[in-house]
VOGU-3710 file (C-alpha; in Angstrom, 3 decimals, decimal comma):
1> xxxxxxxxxx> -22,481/-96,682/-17,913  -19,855/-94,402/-17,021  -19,523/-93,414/-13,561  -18,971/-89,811/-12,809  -15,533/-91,359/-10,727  -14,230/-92,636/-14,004  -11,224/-91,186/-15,074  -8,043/-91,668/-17,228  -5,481/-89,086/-18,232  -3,339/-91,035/-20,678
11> xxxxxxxxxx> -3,257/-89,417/-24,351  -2,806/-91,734/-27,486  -3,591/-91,254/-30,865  -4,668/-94,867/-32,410  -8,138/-96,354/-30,760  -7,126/-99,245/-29,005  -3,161/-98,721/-28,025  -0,998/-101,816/-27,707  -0,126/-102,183/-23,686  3,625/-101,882/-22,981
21> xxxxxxxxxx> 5,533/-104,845/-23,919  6,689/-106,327/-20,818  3,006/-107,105/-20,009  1,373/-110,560/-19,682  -2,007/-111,077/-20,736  -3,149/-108,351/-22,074  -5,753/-109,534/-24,919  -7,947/-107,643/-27,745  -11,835/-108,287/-27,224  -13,589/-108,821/-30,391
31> xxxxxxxxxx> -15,901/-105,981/-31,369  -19,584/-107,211/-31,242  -21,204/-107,586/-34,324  -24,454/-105,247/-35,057  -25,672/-106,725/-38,610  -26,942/-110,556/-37,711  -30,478/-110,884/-38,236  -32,206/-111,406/-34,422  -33,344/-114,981/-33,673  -36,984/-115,767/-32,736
41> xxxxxxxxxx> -36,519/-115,386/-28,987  -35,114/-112,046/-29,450  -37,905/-111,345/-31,400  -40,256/-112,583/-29,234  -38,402/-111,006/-25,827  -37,601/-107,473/-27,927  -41,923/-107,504/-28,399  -42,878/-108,089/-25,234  -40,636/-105,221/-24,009  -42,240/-103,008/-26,735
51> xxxxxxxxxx> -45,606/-103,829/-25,547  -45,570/-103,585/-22,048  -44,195/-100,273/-22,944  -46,391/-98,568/-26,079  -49,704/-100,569/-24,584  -50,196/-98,181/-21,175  -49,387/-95,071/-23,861  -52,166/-96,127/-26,403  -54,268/-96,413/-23,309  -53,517/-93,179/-21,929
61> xxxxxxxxxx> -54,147/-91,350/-25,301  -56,689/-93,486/-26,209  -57,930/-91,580/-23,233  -57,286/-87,884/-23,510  -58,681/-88,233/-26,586  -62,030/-88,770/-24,981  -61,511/-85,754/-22,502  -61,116/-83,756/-25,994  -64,151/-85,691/-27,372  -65,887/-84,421/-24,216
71> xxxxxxxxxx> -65,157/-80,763/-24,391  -66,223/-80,886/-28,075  -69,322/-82,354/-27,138  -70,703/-79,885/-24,324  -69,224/-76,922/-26,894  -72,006/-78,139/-29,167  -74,337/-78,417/-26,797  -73,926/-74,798/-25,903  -74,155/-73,707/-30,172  -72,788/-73,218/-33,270
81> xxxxxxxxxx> -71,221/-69,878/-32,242  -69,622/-71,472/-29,149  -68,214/-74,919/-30,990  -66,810/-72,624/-33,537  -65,114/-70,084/-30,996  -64,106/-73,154/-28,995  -62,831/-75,265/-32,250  -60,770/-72,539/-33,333  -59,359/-71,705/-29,615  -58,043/-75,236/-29,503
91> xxxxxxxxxx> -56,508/-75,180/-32,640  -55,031/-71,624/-32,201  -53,717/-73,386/-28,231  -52,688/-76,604/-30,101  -50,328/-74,564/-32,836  -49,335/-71,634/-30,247  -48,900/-73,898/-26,846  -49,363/-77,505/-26,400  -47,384/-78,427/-29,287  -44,692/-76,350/-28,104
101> xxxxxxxxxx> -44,652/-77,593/-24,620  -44,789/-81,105/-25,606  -42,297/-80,971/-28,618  -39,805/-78,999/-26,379  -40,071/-82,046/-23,860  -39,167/-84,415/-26,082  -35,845/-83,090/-25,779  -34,985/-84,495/-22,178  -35,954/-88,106/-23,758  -32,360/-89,418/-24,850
111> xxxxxxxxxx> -30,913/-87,562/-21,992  -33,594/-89,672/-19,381  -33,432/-93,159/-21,764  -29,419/-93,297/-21,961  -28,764/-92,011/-18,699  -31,193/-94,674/-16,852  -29,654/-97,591/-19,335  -26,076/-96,182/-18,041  -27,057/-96,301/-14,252  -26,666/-92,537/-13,730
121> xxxxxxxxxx> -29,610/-91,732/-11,432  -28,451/-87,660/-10,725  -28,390/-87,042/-14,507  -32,136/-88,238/-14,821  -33,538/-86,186/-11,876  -31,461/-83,426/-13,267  -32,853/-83,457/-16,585  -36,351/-83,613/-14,824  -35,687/-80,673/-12,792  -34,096/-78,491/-16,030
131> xxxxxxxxxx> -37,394/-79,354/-18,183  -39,718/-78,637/-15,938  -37,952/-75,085/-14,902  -37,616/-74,789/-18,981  -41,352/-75,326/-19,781  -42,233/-72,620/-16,875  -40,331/-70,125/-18,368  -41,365/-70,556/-22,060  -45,242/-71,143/-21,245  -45,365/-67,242/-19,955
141> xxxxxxxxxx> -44,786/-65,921/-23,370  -47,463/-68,029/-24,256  -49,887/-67,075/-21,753  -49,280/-63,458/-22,592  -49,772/-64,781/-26,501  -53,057/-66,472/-25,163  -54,204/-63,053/-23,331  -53,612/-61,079/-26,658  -55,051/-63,084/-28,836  -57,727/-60,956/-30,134
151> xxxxxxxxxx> -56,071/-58,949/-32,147  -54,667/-61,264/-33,720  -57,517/-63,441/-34,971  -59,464/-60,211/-35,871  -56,273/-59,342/-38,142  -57,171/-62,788/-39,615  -60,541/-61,675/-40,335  -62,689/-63,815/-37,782  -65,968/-63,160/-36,568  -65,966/-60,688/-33,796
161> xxxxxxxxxx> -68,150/-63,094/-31,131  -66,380/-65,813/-32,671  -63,159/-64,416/-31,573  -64,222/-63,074/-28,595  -65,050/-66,306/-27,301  -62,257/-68,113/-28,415  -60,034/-65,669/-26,207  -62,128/-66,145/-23,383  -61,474/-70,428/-23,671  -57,480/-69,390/-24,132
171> xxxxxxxxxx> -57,849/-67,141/-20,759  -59,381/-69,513/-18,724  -57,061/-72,409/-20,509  -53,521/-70,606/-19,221  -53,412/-73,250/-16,228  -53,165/-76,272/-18,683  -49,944/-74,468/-19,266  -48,233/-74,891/-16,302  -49,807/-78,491/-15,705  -48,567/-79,565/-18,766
181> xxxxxxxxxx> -45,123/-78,476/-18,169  -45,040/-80,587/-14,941  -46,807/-83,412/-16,636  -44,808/-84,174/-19,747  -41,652/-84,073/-17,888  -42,501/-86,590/-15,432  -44,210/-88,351/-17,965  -40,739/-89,137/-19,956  -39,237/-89,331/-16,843  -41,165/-92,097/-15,956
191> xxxxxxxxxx> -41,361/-93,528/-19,395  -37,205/-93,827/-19,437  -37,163/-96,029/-16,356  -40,177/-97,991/-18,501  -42,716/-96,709/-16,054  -46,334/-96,172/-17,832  -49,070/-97,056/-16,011  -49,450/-94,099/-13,268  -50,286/-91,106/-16,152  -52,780/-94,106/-17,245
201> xxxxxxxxxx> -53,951/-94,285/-13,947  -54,615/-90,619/-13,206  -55,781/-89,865/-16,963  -58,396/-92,189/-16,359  -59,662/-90,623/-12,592  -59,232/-86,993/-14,315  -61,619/-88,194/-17,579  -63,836/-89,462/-14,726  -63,871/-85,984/-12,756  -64,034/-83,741/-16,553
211> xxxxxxxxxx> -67,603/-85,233/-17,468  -69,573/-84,008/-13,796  -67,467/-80,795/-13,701  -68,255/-79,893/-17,303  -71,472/-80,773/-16,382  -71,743/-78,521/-13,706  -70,082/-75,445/-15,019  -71,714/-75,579/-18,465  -75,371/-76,747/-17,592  -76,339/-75,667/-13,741
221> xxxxxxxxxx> -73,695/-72,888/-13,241  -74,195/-71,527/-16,911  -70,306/-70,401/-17,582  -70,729/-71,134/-21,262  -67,360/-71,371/-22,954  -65,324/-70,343/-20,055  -66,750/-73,062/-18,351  -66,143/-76,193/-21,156  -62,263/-74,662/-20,985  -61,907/-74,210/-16,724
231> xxxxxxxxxx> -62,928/-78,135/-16,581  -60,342/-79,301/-19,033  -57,889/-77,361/-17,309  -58,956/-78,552/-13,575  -59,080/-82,081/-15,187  -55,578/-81,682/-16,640  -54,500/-80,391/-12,629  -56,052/-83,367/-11,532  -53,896/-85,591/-13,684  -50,818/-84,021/-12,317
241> xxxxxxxxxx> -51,938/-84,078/-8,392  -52,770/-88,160/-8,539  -49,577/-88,975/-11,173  -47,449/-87,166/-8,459  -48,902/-88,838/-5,271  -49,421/-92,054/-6,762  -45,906/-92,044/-7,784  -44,639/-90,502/-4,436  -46,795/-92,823/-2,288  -45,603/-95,906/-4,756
251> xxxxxxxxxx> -42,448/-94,788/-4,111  -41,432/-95,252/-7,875  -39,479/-91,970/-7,648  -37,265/-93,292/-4,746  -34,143/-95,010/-7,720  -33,318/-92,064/-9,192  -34,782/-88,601/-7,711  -32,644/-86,298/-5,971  -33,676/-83,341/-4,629  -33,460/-79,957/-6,365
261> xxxxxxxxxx> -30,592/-77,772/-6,590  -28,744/-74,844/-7,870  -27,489/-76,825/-10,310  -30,530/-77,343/-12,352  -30,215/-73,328/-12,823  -27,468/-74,279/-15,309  -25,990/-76,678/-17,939  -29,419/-76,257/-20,280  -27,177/-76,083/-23,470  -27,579/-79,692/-23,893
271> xxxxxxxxxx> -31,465/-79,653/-22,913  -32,076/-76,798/-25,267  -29,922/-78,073/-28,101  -31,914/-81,507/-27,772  -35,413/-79,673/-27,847  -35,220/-77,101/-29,711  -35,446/-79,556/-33,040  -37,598/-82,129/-30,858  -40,064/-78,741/-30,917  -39,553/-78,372/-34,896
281> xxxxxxxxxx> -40,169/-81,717/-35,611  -43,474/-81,926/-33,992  -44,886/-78,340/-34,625  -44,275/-79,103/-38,174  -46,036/-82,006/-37,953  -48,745/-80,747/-36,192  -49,045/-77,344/-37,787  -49,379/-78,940/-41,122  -53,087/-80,073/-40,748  -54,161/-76,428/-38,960
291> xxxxxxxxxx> -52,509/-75,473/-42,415  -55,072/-77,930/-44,357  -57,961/-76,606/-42,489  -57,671/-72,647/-43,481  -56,532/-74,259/-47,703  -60,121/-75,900/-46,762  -61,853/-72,256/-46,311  -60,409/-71,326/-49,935  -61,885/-73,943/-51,797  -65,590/-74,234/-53,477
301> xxxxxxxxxx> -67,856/-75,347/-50,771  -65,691/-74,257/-47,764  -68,485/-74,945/-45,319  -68,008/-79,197/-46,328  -64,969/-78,844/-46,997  -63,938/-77,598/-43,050  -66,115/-80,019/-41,727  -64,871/-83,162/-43,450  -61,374/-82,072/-42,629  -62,606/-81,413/-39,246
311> xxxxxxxxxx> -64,028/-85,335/-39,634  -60,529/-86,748/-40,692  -58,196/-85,050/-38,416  -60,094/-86,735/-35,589  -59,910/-89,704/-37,413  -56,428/-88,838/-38,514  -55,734/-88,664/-34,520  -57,292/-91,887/-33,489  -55,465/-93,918/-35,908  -51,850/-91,458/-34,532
321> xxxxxxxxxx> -52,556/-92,911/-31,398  -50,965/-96,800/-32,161  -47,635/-95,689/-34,128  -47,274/-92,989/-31,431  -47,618/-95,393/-28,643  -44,952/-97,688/-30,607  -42,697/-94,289/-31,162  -42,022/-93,535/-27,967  -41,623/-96,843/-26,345  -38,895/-97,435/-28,791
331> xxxxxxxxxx> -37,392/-94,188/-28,132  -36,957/-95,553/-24,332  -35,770/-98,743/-25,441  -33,047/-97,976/-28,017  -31,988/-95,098/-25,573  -31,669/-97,265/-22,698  -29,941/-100,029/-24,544  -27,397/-97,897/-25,947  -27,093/-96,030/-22,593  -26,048/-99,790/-21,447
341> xxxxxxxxxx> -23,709/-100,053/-24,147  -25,635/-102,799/-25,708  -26,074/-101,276/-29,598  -27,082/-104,465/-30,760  -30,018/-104,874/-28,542  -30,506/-101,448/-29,782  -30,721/-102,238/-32,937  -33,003/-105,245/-33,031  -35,150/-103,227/-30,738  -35,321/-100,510/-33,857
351> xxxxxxxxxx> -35,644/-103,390/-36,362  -39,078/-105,127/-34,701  -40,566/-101,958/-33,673  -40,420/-100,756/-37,702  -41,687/-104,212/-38,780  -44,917/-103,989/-36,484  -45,161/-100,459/-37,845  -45,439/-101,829/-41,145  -48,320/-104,061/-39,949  -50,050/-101,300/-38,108
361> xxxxxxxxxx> -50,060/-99,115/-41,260  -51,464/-102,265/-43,097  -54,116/-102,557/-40,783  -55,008/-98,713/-40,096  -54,807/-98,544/-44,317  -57,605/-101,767/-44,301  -59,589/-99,906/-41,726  -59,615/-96,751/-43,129  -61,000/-97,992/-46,522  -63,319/-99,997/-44,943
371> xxxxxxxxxx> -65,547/-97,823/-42,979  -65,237/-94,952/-45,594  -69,115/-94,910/-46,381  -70,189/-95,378/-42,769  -67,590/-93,230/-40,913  -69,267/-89,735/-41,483  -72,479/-90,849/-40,587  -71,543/-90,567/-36,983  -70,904/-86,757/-37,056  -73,123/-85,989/-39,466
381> xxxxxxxxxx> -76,230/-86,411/-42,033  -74,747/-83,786/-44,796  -74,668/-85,132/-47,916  -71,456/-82,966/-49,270  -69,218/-83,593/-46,454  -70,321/-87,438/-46,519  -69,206/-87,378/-49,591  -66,312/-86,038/-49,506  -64,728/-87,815/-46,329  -65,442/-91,378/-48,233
391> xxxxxxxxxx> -63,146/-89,864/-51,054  -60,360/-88,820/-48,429  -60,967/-91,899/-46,157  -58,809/-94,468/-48,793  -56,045/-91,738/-49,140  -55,814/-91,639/-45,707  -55,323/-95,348/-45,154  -52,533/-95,065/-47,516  -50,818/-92,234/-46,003  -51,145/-94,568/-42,806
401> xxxxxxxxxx> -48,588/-97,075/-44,545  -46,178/-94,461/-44,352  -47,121/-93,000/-41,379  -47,182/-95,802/-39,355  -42,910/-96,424/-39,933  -42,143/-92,791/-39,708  -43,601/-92,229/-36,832  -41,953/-95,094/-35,279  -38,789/-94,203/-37,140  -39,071/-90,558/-35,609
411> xxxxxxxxxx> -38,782/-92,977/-32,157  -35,714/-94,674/-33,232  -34,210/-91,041/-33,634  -35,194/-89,378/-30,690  -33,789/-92,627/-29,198  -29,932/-92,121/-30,863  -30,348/-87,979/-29,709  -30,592/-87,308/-33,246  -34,042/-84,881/-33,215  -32,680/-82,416/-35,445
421> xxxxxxxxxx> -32,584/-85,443/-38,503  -36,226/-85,682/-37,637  -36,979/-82,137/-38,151  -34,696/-82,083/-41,749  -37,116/-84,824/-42,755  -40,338/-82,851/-41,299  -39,224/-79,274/-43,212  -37,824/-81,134/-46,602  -41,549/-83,964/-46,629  -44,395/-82,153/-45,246
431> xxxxxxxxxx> -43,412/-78,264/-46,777  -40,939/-78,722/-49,669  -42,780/-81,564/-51,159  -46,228/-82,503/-49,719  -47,057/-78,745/-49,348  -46,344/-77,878/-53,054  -48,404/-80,852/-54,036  -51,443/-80,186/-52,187  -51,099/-76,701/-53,028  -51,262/-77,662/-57,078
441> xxxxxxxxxx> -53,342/-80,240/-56,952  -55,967/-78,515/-54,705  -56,033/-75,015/-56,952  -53,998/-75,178/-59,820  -55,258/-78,138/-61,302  -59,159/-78,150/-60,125  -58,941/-80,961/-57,850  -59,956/-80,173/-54,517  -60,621/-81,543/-51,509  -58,628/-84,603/-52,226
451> xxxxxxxxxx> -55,906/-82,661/-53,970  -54,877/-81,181/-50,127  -54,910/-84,934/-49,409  -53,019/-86,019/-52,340  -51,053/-83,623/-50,897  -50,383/-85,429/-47,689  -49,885/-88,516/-49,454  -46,385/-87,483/-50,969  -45,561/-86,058/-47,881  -46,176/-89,443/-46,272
461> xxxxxxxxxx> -44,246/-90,961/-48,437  -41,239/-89,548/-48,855  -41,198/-88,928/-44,946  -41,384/-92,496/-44,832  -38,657/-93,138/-47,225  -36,050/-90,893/-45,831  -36,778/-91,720/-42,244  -36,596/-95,745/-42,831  -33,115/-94,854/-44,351  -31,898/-93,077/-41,632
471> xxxxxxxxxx> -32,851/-95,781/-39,418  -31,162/-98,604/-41,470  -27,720/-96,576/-42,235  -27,185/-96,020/-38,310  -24,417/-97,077/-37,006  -25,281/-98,435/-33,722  -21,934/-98,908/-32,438  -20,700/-95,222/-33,175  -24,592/-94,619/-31,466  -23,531/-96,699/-27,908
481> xxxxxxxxxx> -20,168/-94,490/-27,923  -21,767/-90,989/-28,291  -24,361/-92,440/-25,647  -21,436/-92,988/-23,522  -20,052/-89,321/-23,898  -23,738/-88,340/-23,730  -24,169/-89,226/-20,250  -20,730/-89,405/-18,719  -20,766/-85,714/-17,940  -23,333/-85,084/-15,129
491> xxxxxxxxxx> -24,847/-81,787/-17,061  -25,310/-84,297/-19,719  -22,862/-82,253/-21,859  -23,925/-82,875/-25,849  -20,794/-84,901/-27,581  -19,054/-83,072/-30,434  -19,122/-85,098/-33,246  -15,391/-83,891/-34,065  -13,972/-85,044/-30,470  -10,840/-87,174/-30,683
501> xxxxxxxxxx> -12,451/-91,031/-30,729  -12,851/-93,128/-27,766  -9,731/-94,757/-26,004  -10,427/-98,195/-25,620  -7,912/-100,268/-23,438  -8,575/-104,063/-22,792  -7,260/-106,175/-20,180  -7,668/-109,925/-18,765  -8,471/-109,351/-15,086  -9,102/-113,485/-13,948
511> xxxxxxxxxx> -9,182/-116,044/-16,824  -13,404/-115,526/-16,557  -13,174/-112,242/-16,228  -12,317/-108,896/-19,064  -12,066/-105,476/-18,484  -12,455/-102,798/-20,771  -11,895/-99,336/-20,719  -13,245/-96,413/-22,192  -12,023/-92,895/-21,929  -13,092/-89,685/-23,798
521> xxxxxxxxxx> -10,260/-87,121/-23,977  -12,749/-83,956/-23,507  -14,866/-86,174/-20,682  -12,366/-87,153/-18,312  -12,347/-86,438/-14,747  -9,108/-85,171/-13,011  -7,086/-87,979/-12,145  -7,592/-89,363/-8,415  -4,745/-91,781/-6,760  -4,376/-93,424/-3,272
531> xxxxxxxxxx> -2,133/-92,022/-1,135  1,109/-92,610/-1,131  1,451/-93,041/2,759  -1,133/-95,777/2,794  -0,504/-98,451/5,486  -1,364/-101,634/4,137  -2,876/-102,826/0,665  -4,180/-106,200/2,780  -7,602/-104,977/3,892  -8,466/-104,540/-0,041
541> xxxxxxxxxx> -9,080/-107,524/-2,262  -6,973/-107,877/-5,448  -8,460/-109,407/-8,760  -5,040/-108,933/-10,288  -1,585/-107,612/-10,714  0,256/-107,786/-14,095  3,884/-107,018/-14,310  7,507/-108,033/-15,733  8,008/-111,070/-13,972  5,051/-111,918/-11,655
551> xxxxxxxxxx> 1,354/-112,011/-12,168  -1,146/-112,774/-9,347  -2,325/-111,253/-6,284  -0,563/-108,428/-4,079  2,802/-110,226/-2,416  2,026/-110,475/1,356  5,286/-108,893/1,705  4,264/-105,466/0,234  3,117/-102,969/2,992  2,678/-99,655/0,999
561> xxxxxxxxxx> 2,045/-97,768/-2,447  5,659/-97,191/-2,937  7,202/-100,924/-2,206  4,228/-102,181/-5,208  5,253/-98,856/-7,320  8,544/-100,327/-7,444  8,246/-104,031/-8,249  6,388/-103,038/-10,995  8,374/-99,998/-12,028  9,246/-101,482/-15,449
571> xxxxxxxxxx> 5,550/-101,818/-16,693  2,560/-103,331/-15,515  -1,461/-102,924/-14,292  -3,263/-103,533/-11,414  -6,728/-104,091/-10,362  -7,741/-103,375/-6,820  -11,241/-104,100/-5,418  -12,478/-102,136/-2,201  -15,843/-102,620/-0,762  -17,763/-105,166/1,504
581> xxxxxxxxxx> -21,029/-105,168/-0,250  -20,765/-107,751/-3,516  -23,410/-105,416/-5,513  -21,666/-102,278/-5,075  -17,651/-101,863/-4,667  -14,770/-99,412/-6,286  -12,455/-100,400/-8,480  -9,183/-98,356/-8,445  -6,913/-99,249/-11,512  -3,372/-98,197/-12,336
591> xxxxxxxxxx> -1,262/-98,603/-15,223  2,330/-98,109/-15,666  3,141/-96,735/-19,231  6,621/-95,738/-19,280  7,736/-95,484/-15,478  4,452/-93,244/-15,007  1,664/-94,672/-12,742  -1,906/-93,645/-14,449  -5,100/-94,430/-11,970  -8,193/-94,977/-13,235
601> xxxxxxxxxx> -10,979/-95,150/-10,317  -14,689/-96,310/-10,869  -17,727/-97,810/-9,248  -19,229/-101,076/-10,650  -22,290/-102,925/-9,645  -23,047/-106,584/-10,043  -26,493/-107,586/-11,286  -28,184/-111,162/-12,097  -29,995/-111,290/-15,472  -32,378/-114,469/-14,711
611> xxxxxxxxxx> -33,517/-114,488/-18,118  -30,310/-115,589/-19,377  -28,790/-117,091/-16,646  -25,730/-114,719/-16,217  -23,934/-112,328/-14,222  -23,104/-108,666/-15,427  -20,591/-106,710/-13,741  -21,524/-103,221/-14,845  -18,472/-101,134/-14,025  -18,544/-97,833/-15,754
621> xxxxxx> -18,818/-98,886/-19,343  -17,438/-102,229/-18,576  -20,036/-105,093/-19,101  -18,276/-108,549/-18,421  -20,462/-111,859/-18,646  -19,669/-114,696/-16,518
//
């Protein structure tokens, strides 16, 4: 979108300056409009996108979640001591590590999305390279939190084996740290570029290789719990080995990677100001039902009560899989678009991917309250937490109507590089209202088990509310400019919002053809010229020169910089184009403002749309239609 050769040193106050007056042609484009309703083909196209997208991620979760199902079930194969040690282990690595590592990836998302939309290939590896070095460093004060965990759960007044055993499934988990922080970078990384399928592909292998190596270490070798934990962590290695070879031997890598450098060392302000609210808004999320499960050991019949709310999160996290899946593919998609400088594509893609949300909470909601007598019965025979888990099933699908567009909503956000409104929402739904709630409800007035679901309900709710008018208040254009700043600095500097606004210049280069351009006052390269002892302008191809009295291409009679300085010393612009290839040339642009020669240099690429039967010529944040 804006190439890192742009520049323009020219200072004005109002947003679109007139051109001097002696110039010809100089025209206004007419802003695009971001509030018409999108057609049915745009629906239909914008879908598609969002499928091919969110379907892979369903899959892929849709399979992890059976490697988790599988290390539950060979836990309770091995005992009730053992599942509990290994149930609380997870939960403990869940609140403590994973949702760390994978909220603090989230924050290279907008970086990856806009900067791949904007055709800026260095700032994607670079982002890549800064996460992964970024997850490293944070997962060692987790592994040391991992190795010291004992005294900590005994403070919390756990069973002694119980905790014992859940330290040894931490120790031997401490490699799905470092896995993990090379897997969910390259998972966005891919994901940005609209890549899904290869973490499909090796998910699936590494499920296949968890179920004989659990079987192994648990049954003939004997290693207990330390055995259930070592295979999920050598399955989660696997994952990472095939993703990276299948993408290296694809060669799916070879658009935008760059090799590592001394300069992923710095510039992590932007990273870290991106994830550290990415991080908040999903720990909150996911802390919340840890939080549900130890309200559940206060109540009555704590034994049920655990166990159905053991039932429901799984349940809970099947149904989380569809709305996630949705989330982040429109994350990529609005990201991309606005990196492209398209905000109205942007925000159709934000307007379809709520409305199937809707749907999807419909359906989970019809689901849910349909199988809410049966359901238990595949866990267990209990009549207590049977009955309680049909009373929580119909809350649940109602939360789902809310949780269904927030989730997606939280997409849209993360999309814009607005995490930190996510996290607001997270803090002010889930603990200043839905915590509260559940909190009354459950003790105060008598009611329970469902109360700490009631609970959830209003949390759901106004989550839902707040996030759906966030998303339909944006304003997408304002969006595609701080996208622009976003990823016209190679660190992928964050944009103030109190920078002076965009500088937007437009100019008629052929009667088919417009150019506009953008400058940001803080963002601007130095200014580059041509030399002034050039020999000849003839080997370059001129679109256009503009001044007093002559418009057209360079005069045959002009032989250097100086000689066209001076016929159009009273005023005037010129567009030069210099390269042989047609998809990949540099533009150098000057404009005269007062007897003063301003350049502005970029490169542009042409690319053929076949869907819609055009050409775009993609020059820095230019995008002309022919």
């Amino acid at each position: 979108m804006c190439s890192s050769n742009t520049t323009f040193s020219m200072k004005f106050s109002d947003q679109q300056p007139p051109p001097p007056q002696p110039l010809p042609l100089p025209i206004t484009k007419p802003q695009v409009e971001c509030h018409h309703l999108p057609t049915l083909s745009e629906i239909i196209h914008e879908s598609r996108a969002l499928f091919q997208l969110s379907a892979p991620i369903a899959l892929t979760a849709l399979i992890l979640y059976t490697r988790s199902i599988l290390s539950m079930l060979f836990l309770g194969h091995l005992g009730d001591t053992e599942l509990a040690a290994g149930s609380l282990a997870i939960a403990f690595a869940n609140i403590t590590g994973y949702s760390v590592l994978s909220g603090l990836a989230l924050g290279m998302e907008p970086l990856c999305s806009q900067a791949f939309g904007a055709h800026r290939p260095k700032l994607i590896s670079l982002t890549l390279h800064r996460t992964v070095i970024f997850l490293l460093v944070v997962s060692i004060p987790i592994a040391f939190l991992w190795i010291n965990t004992s005294p900590i759960l005994s403070f919390l007044h756990q069973d002694p084996n119980i905790t014992r055993l859940a330290r040894t499934y931490l120790f031997f988990s401490i490699p799905d740290l470092v896995s993990n922080s090379f897997i969910h970078p390259t998972r966005i990384y891919l994901r940005a570029q609209g890549i899904t399928y290869p973490l499909t592909f090796a998910s699936f292998v590494a499920t296949i290789v968890q179920l004989p190596l659990n079987y192994i270490l648990v049954c003939r070798l004997r290693l207990g719990v330390a055995g259930v934990a070592a295979a999920s962590s050598v399955s989660t290695f696997v994952v990472l080995v095939v993703l990276v070879v299948y993408v290296w031997w694809a060669g799916l890598h070879l658009p935008t990677w760059s090799n590592p450098t001394r300069e992923c060392l710095i510039g992590w302000g932007p990273l870290i100001r991106l994830a550290t609210p990415s991080c908040v808004s999903v720990c909150l999320e996911w802390w919340w039902y840890e939080i549900m499960i130890v309200l559940c050991g206060l109540l009555v019949n704590p034994k049920a009560a655990v166990a159905s709310m053991g039932v429901l999160i799984q349940t809970t996290a099947l149904l989380y899989v569809f709305p996630s899946s949705l989330g982040f593919a429109v994350s990529t998609r609005v990201g991309n678009e606005l990196g492209a400088n398209r905000p109205d594509k942007a925000r159709i893609s934000a307007f379809i991917s709520i409305s199937i949300a809707g749907l999807m909470g419909l359906s989970a909601m019809i689901f849910a309250t349909s199988i809410r007598k049966t359901w238990a019965q595949m866990f267990t025979n209990d009549s207590d937490i049977l009955r309680l888990t049909s009373l929580a099933l119909p809350i649940i699908g109602l939360c789902e109507l809310g949780n269904c567009p927030q989730t997606v909503g939280c997409g849209v956000v993360r999309g814009i590089a607005q995490p930190s409104t996510a996290a607001n929402i997270n803090l002010g739904a889930f603990y200043m209202i839905g915590m509260p709630v559940a909190l009354g409800l459950g003790f105060w007035f008598g009611v329970g088990f469902v109360g700490l679901w009631l609970g959830l309900l209003s949390a759901q709710v106004c989550c839902a509310g707040m996030m759906l008018y966030v998303v339909g208040t944006v304003d997408w254009e304002h969006q595609a400019n701080k996208a622009e700043m976003l990823t016209c600095n190679d660190e992928g500097e964050t944009p103030d919002e109190n920078e002076p606004p965009a500088i937007r210049i437009i100019m008629t280069i052929t009667d088919k053809l417009e150019s506009e351009i953008v400058a940001f006052p803080k963002y601007a390269s130095k200014p580059k010229r041509l030399p002034d002892d050039i020999d000849r302008l003839s080997g370059m191809k001129s679109l256009e020169l503009g001044a007093n009295n002559f418009t057209g291409d360079i005069p045959p009679t002009i032989g250097n910089l100086s000689e066209l300085m001076s016929l159009c010393d009273g005023g005037g612009w010129l567009h030069i184009l210099d390269g042989e290839k047609e998809d990949s040339c540099l533009m150098w642009t000057w404009l005269i403002i007062d007897g003063r020669w301003e350049t502005v240099v970029w490169r542009f690429t042409i690319e053929r749309e076949e869907m819609f039967d055009r050409w775009l010529l993609v020059a820095g944040s230019v995008v002309v239609e022919w």
